[in-house]
ZAMARGU-4260 file (C-alpha; in steps of 0.2 Angstrom, whole numbers, plus 5000, padded with zeros to 4 digits):
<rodrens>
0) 5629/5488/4813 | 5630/5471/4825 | 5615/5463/4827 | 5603/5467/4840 | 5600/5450/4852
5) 5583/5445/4858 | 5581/5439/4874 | 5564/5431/4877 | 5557/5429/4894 | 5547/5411/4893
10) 5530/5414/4907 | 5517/5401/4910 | 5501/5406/4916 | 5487/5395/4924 | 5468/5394/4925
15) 5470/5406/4940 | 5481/5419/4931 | 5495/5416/4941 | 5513/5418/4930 | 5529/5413/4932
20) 5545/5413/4925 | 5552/5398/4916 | 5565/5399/4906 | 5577/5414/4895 | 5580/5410/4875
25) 5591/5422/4865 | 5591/5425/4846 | 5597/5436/4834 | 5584/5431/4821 | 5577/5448/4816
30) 5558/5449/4819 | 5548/5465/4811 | 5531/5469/4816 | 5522/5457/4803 | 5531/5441/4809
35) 5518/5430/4816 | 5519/5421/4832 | 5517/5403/4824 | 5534/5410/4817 | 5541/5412/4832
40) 5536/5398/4839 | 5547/5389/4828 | 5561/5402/4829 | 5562/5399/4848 | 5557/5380/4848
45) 5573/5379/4832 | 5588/5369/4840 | 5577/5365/4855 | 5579/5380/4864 | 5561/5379/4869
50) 5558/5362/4875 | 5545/5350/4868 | 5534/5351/4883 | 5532/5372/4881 | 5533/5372/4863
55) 5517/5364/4861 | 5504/5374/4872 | 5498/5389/4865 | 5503/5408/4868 | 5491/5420/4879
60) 5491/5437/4887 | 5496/5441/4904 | 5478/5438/4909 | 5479/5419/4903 | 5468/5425/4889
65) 5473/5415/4872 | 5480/5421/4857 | 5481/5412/4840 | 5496/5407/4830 | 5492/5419/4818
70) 5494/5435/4827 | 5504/5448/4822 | 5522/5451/4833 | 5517/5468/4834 | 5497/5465/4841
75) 5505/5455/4854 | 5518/5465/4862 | 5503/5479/4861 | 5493/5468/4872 | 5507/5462/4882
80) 5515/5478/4886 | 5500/5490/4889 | 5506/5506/4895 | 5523/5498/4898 | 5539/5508/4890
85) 5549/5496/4877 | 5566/5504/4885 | 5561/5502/4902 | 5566/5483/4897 | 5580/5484/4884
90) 5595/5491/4882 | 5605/5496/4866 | 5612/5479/4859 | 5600/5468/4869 | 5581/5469/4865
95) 5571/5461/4882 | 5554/5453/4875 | 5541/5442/4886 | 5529/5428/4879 | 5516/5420/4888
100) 5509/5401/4888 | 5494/5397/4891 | 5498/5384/4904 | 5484/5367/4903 | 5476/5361/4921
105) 5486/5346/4921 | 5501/5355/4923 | 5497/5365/4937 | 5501/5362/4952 | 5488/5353/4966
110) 5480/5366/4978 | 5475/5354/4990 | 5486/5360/5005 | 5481/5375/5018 | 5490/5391/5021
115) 5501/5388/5035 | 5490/5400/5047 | 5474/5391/5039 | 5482/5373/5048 | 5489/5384/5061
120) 5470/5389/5068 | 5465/5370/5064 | 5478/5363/5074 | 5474/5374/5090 | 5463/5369/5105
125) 5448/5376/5106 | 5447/5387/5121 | 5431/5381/5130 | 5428/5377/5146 | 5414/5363/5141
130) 5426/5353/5133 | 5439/5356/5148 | 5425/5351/5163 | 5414/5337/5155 | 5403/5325/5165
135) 5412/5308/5168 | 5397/5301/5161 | 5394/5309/5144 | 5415/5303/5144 | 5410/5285/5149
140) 5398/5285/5135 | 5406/5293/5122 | 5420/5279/5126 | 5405/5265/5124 | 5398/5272/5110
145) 5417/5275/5100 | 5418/5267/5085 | 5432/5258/5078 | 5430/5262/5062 | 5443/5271/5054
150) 5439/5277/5036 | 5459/5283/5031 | 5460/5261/5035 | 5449/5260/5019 | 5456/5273/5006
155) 5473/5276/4996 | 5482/5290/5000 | 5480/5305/4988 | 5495/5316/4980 | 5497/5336/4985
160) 5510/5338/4974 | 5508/5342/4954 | 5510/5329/4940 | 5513/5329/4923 | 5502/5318/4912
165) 5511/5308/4897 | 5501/5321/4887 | 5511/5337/4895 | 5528/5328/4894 | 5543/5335/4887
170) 5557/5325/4877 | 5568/5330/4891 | 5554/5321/4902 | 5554/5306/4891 | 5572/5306/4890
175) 5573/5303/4908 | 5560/5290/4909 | 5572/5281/4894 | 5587/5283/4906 | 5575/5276/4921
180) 5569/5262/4912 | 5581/5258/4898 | 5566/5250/4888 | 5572/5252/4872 | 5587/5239/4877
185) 5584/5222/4873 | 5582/5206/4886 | 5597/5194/4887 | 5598/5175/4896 | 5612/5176/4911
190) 5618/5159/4916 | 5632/5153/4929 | 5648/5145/4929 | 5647/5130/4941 | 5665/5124/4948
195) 5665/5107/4936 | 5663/5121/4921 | 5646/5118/4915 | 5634/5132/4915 | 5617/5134/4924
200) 5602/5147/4920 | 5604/5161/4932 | 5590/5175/4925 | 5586/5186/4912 | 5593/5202/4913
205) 5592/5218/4903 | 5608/5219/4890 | 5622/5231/4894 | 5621/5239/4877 | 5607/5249/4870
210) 5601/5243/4853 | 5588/5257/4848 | 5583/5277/4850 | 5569/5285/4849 | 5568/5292/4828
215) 5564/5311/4830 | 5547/5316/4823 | 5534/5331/4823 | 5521/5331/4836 | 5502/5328/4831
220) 5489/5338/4832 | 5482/5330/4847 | 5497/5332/4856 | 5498/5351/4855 | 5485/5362/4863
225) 5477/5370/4848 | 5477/5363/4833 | 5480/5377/4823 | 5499/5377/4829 | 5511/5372/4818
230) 5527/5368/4824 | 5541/5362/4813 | 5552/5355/4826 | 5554/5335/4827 | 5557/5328/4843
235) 5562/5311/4849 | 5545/5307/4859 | 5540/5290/4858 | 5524/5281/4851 | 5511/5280/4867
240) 5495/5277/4872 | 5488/5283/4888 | 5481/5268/4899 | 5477/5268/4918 | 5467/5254/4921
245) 5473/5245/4935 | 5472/5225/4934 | 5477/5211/4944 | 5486/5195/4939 | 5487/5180/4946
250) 5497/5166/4941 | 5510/5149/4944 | 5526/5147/4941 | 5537/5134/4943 | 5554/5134/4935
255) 5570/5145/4936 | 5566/5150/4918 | 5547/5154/4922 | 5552/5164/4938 | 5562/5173/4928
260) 5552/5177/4917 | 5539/5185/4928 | 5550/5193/4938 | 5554/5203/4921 | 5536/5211/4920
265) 5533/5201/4905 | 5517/5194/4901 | 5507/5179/4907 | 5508/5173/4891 | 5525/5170/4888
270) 5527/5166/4909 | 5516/5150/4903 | 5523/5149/4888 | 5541/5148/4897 | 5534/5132/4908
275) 5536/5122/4893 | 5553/5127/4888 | 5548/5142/4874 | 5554/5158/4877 | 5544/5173/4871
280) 5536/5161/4856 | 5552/5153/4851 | 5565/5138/4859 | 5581/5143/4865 | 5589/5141/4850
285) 5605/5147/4840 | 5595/5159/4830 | 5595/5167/4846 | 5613/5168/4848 | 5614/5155/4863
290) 5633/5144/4865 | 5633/5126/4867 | 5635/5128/4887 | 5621/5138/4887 | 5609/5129/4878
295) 5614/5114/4889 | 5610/5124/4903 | 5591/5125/4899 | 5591/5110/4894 | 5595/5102/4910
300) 5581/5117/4919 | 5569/5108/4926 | 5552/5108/4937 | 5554/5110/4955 | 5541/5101/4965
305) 5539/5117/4977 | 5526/5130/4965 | 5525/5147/4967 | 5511/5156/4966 | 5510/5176/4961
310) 5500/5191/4961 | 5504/5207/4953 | 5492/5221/4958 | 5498/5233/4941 | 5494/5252/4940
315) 5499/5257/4921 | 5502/5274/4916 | 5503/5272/4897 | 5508/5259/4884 | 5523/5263/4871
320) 5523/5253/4853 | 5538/5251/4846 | 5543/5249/4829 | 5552/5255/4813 | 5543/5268/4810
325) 5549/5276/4829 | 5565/5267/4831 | 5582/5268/4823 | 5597/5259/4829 | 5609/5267/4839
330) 5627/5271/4831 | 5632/5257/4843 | 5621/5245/4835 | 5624/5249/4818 | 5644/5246/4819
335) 5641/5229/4831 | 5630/5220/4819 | 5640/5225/4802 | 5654/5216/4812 | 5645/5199/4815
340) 5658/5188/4801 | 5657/5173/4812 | 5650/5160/4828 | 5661/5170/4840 | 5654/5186/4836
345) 5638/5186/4833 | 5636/5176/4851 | 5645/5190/4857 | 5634/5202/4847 | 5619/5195/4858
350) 5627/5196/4874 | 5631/5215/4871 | 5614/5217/4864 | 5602/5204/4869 | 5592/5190/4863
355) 5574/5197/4860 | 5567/5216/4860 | 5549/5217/4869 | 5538/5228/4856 | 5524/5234/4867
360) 5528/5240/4885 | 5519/5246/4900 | 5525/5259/4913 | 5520/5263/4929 | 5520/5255/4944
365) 5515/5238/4951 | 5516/5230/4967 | 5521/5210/4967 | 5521/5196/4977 | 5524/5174/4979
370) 5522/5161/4990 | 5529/5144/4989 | 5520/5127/4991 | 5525/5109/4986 | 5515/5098/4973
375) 5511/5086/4990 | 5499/5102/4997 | 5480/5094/4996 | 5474/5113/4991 | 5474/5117/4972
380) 5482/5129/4961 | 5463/5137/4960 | 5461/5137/4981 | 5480/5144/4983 | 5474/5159/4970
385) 5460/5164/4979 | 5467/5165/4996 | 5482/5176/4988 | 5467/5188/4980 | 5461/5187/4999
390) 5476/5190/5007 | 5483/5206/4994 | 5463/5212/4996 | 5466/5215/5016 | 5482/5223/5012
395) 5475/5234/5002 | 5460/5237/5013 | 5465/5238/5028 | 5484/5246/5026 | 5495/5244/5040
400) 5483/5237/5051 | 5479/5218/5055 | 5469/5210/5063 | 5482/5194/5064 | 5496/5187/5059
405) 5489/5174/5046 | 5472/5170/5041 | 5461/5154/5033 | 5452/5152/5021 | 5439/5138/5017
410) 5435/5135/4999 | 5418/5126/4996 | 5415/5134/4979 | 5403/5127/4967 | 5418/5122/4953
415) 5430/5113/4965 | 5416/5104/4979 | 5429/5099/4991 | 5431/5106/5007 | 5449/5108/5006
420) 5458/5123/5014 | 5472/5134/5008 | 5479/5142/5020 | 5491/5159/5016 | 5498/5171/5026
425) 5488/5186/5027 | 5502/5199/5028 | 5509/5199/5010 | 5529/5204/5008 | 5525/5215/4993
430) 5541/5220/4981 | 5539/5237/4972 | 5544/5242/4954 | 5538/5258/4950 | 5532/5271/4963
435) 5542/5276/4981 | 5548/5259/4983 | 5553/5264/5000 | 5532/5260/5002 | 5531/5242/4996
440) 5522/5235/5011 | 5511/5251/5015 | 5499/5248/4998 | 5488/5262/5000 | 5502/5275/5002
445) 5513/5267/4990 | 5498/5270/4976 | 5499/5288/4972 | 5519/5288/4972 | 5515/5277/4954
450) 5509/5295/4945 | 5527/5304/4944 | 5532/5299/4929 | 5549/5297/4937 | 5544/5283/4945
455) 5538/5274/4930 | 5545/5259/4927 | 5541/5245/4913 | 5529/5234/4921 | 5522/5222/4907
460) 5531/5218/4891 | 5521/5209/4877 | 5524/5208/4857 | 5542/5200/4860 | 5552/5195/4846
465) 5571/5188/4842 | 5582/5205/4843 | 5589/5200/4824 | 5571/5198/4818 | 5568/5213/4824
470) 5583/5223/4817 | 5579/5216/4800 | 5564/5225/4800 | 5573/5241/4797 | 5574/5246/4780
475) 5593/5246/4776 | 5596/5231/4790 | 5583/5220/4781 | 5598/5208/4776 | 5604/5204/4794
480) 5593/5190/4797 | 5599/5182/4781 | 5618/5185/4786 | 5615/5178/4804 | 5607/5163/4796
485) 5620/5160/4785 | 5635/5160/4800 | 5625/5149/4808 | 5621/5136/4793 | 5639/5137/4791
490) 5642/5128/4810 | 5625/5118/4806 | 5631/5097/4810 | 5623/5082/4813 | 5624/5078/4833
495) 5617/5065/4843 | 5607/5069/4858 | 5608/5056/4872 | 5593/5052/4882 | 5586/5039/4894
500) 5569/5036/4897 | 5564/5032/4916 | 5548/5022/4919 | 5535/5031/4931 | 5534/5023/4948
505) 5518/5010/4948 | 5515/4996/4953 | 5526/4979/4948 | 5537/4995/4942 | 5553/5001/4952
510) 5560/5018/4957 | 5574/5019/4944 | 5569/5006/4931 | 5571/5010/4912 | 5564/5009/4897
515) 5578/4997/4885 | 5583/4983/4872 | 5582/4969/4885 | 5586/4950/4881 | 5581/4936/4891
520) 5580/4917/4885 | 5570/4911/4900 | 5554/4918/4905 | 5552/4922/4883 | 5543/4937/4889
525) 5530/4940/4872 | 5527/4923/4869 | 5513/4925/4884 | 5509/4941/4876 | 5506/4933/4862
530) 5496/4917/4866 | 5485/4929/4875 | 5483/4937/4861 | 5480/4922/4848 | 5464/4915/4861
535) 5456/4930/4861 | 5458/4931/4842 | 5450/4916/4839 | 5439/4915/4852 | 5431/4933/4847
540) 5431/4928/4828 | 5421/4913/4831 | 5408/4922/4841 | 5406/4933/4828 | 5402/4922/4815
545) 5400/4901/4815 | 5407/4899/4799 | 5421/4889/4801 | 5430/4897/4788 | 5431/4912/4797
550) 5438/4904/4813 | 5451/4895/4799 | 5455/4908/4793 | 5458/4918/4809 | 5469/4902/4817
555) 5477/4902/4802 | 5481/4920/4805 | 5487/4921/4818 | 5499/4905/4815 | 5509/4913/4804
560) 5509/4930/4814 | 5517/4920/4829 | 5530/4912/4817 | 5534/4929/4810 | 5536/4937/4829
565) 5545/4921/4834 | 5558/4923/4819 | 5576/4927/4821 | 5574/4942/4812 | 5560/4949/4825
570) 5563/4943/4842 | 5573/4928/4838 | 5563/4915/4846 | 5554/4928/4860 | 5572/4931/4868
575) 5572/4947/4862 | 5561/4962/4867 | 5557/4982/4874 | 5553/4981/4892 | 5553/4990/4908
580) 5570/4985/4920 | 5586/4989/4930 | 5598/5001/4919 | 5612/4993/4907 | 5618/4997/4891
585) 5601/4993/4881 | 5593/5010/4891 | 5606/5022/4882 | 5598/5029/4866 | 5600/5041/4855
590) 5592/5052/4842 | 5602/5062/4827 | 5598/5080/4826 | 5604/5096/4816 | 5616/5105/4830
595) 5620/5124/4826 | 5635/5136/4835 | 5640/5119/4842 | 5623/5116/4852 | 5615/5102/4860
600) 5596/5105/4854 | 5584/5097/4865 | 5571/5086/4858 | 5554/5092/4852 | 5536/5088/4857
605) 5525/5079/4842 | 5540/5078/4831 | 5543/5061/4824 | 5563/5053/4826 | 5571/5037/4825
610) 5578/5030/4840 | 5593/5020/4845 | 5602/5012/4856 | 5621/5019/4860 | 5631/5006/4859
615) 5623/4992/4848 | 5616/5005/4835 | 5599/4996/4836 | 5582/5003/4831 | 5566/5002/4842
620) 5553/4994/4830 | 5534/4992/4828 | 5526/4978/4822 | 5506/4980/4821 | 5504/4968/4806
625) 5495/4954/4818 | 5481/4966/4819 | 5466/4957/4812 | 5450/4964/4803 | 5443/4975/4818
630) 5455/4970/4830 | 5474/4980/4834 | 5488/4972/4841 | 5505/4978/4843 | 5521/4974/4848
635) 5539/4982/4849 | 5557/4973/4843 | 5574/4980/4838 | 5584/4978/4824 | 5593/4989/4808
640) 5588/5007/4803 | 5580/4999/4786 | 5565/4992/4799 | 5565/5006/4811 | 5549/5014/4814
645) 5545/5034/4818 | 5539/5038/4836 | 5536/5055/4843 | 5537/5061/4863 | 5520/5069/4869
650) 5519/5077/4886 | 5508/5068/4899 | 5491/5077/4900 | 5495/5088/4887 | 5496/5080/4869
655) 5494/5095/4860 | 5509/5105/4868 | 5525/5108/4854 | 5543/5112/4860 | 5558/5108/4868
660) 5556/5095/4880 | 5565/5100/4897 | 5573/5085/4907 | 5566/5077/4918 | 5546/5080/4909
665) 5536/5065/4911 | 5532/5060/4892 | 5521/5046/4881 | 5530/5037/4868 | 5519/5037/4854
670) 5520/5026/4838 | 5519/5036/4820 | 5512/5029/4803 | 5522/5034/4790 | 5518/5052/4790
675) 5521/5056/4805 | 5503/5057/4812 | 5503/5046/4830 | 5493/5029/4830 | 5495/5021/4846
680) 5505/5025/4862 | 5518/5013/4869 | 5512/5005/4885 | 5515/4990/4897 | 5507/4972/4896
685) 5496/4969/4911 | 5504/4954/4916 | 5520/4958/4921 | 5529/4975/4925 | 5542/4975/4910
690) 5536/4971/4894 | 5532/4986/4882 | 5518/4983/4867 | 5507/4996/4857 | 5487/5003/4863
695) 5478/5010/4847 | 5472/5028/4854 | 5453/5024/4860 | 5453/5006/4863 | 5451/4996/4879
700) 5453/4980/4886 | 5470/4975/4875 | 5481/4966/4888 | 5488/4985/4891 | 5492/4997/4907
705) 5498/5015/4905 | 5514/5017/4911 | 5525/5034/4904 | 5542/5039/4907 | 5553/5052/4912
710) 5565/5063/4901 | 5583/5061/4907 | 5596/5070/4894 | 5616/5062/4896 | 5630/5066/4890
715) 5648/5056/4888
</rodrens>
């Protein structure tokens, strides 16, 4: 005897007791009268027949009264069909069954419209002859007396259509906020060919390839509407946390990378972060699976002097974690990394796949915008803030109306005391991700278009990590990491990166004069420097103490100091020294560095190298041993590695910062002790505009002016 098919009619019913029809499953899964309907729940949710978003809500009678899991099939259909007739609905090899869902308030839909005869009688004029024959005066005065107030100015517009909260969503729902999205792809740096065949940084762009899916797994209890249902089922929903505070960022950017960066949705963090030449916590280096004209590319990224200031107004929805434990790689993935054997393919790995994977994601919507201004602007970064947060205030307030085209506003707040004014233009051009795009510069309309979870998109990214870091936390990928490592040690070689440093522009100092090895027999440049300093020497001491053993022992001193200095393996009688003047071969220097996948690494912050010249293979030199008792003195010369001593680059303003150092970065040369802890900082002799000697950190009135220089990376 063939099996008799069941077909299930799937109805939802809602707080009102309205059903409706959603869906038709068949089996031919045999169900007596003691099956139970937690069982066939899992019959009819088995192979996904009944989707994620209805197998989790709970069964009910017509009536929207509900039922537990734990009824009998045969009390149901008892409730169900009443006085109904079973064969009124089946036939002989088909057997016709209905079930009902109790369907939850956020799934119903909004009855915030009228009935279309409602509107109809609304919409009609009233039929009066009043209204029709008024006085002229009561008119005039109602005209006076009209306010131009208008509230709907003031308010966002409100949704009449029904939404699905992250908490109601299916896995067919979440797979189309995936296929929206794509945020389980990874991020990847997208540069330019320019015509003589170097590259340039374009943007960051999402990869082509999708590293990860969603691991299947059973719901929890506090995503199903009674906890008593047990549903066996897995299904590929993701790891979320429902958040729908809206915030407000504003912040300053200033480079390609940085613009990039924020344009991304991700966080301010790594947007300042970015500004200094780190990505997402880490350099650009070849760990990330950058080639050698890429890595040059960045390098060369510099600051513009035109800033841009941003405000994102953000609307989130929810917050996805991702880890292990709800990711796998995808097929594609897994065949891609096991065949990563060398440099060429495992840069082409992370151009399919991308160079990090962001961990922890907002979606919703949010509404962006930026306005440029240059570095010569009197108003500050603070003052350009506040008359953004103005400016995106009245476009939120006001809507579509203005009252003109651009608007000042005068700070005189107690931080800054200045009476500078920023001046911004009222109108905002606001860009959209997330929402009815087609809305971007009507605000309060565009905010409600944000709930439909089909208009989410990923508007903050935070938690970011190297995509190969990432993968390695995977249980059977845990030796990729290693592997990529290992290619890369293999192309790991010393290379010499080529740099000039450019004296800042002061006084006695030109526009494009450089740091060098200099030699000049005339003018004998330290042997002032150092007669300066042997009269104060002296002079000090012997205030200090009368004994004329002291002021012996301090001319003394400094005798054989100013022999050692004037020595042929020092200066070689004064002729020789490091100073400040027009470009030549002396300026070219050179520090050796571990290149990988053919790189050219950029130089670090607060890293100790040696430095030479290009061409003569000469060191830069410190000699502080003419520093007596309480008092420093110290000088710079060249000569062999053996005698070289360790400086480090520090960024102007900013000591503390680490990481690359971008061309063009104003920096401090900085002597180190033998550790590699800084001791004094190279600066420029007050009496004339070239010669470099040392400043111990603290200490004033030693014959020194501050004068930094620029980065400026070369290549030949």
């Amino acid at each position: 005897m063939p099996a008799t098919t069941r077909l299930f009619n799937i109805r939802t019913v809602d707080s009102s007791g309205e059903e409706r029809l959603t869906n038709r499953i068949s089996t031919e899964a045999e169900i007596d009268a003691k099956t139970t309907l937690g069982t066939v729940r899992n019959l009819l949710a088995k192979e996904k027949k009944l989707d994620s978003g209805k197998a989790r809500l709970a069964f009910c009678s017509k009536d929207g009264a509900r039922v537990g899991d734990d009824m009998k099939w045969s009390v149901y259909q008892a409730i169900v069909k009443g006085d109904e007739k079973d064969e009124s609905k089946s036939s002989n090899d088909i057997k016709i069954l209905d079930v009902y869902l109790e369907l939850p308030e956020e799934m119903e839909k909004k009855k915030t419209e009228l009935s279309a005869a409602a509107q109809k009688v609304l919409d009609s004029e009233l039929d009066m002859d009043l209204m029709k024959n008024k006085p002229e005066l009561i008119s005039a005065t109602l005209k006076e007396l009209a306010s131009k107030y208008n509230h709907a100015n003031f308010k966002a517009g409100v949704s009449k259509e029904g939404v699905v909260v992250a908490g109601s969503m299916s896995e067919e729902d979440w797979d189309l906020v995936l296929r929206n999205t794509q945020f389980l792809n990874g991020h990847r740096m997208v540069f330019t060919t320019y015509a003589n065949g170097t590259k340039g940084f374009k943007r960051i762009d999402k990869a082509p390839f999708t590293a990860f899916s969603i691991k299947p797994r059973k719901m929890t209890s506090t995503e199903k509407a009674d906890k008593n249902i047990k549903l066996e089922t897995e299904y590929r929903i993701p790891r979320y946390v429902v958040t729908d505070d809206s915030y407000v960022n504003v912040f300053e950017t200033a480079t390609a990378l940085s613009k990039s960066v924020a344009s991304s949705s991700f966080s301010q963090l790594d947007i300042e972060a970015s500004a200094g030449g780190n990505v997402f916590g880490a350099s650009l280096s070849a760990k990330a699976g950058f080639s050698q004209s890429e890595s040059q590319a960045m390098a060369s990224s510099q600051s513009s002097s035109a800033r841009t200031m941003n405000i994102t107004y953000n609307f989130p929805r929810v917050v996805l974690h991702l880890d292990p434990r709800s990711l796998e790689l995808t097929d594609e993935c897994k065949t891609a990394v096991q065949g990563v054997t060398d440099e060429a393919t495992l840069v082409q790995f992370h151009h399919n796949f991308g160079h990090f994977f962001s961990t922890n994601l907002q979606l919703g919507g949010k509404l962006y915008a930026s306005e440029q201004f240059t570095s010569s602007e009197s108003a500050s970064a603070e003052e350009k803030s506040n008359a953004m947060k103005a400016s995106a205030q009245a476009s939120f307030s006001y809507g579509t109306f203005q009252a003109s085209a651009s608007v000042s506003y005068e700070e005189n707040g107690k931080s800054s005391g200045s009476n500078q004014s920023s001046k911004m233009s009222n109108s905002l051009t606001w860009e959209a991700q997330g929402g009815d795009t087609t809305l971007c510069n009507d605000p309060p309309n565009w905010c409600h278009t944000v709930k439909p979870f089909n208009h989410w998109r990923v508007i903050n990214q935070q938690d970011v990590l190297p995509l190969v870091d990432f993968i390695g936390s995977f249980t059977d990928f845990s030796h990729i990491p290693k592997h990529f490592a290992d290619i890369v040690a293999g192309t790991r070689k010393p290379v010499n990166r080529r740099f000039r440093l450019r004296a800042k522009e002061k006084k006695g100092v030109g526009a494009n004069e450089y740091y060098g090895l200099r030699e000049d027999a005339t003018k004998r440049r330290l042997e002032p420097l150092l007669n300066k300093y042997g009269q104060r020497l002296v002079k000090e001491i012997a205030m200090k103490d009368n004994s004329s053993f002291d002021v012996l022992s301090a001319s003394t001193f400094y005798a054989r100091f100013r022999e050692r200095v004037k020595s042929e393996s020092f200066t070689n009688n004064f002729k020789e020294y490091v100073g400040i003047d027009q470009y030549d071969d002396g300026c070219n220097f050179e520090v050796e560095l571990q290149g990988e996948l053919n790189q050219a690494p950029k130089l670090q912050y607060n890293v100790p190298y040696l430095i030479r010249t290009v061409k003569h293979q000469r060191y830069l030199c410190a000699d502080t041993s003419g520093s007596y008792k309480e008092t420093f003195f110290g000088y710079m010369f060249y000569a062999r590695k053996s005698r070289a001593s360790k400086f480090m680059f520090r960024q102007a303003g900013a000591r503390q910062v680490k990481g690359d150092i971008d061309n063009g970065k104003e920096v401090e040369l900085t002597l180190c002790d033998e550790s590699g802890s800084p001791i004094a900082m190279v600066q420029r002799y007050e009496d004339d505009g070239s010669t470099l000697m040392l400043s111990k950190f603290g200490v004033h009135g030693d014959f020194s002016v501050e004068n930094n220089a620029y980065m400026t990376y070369f290549e030949e």
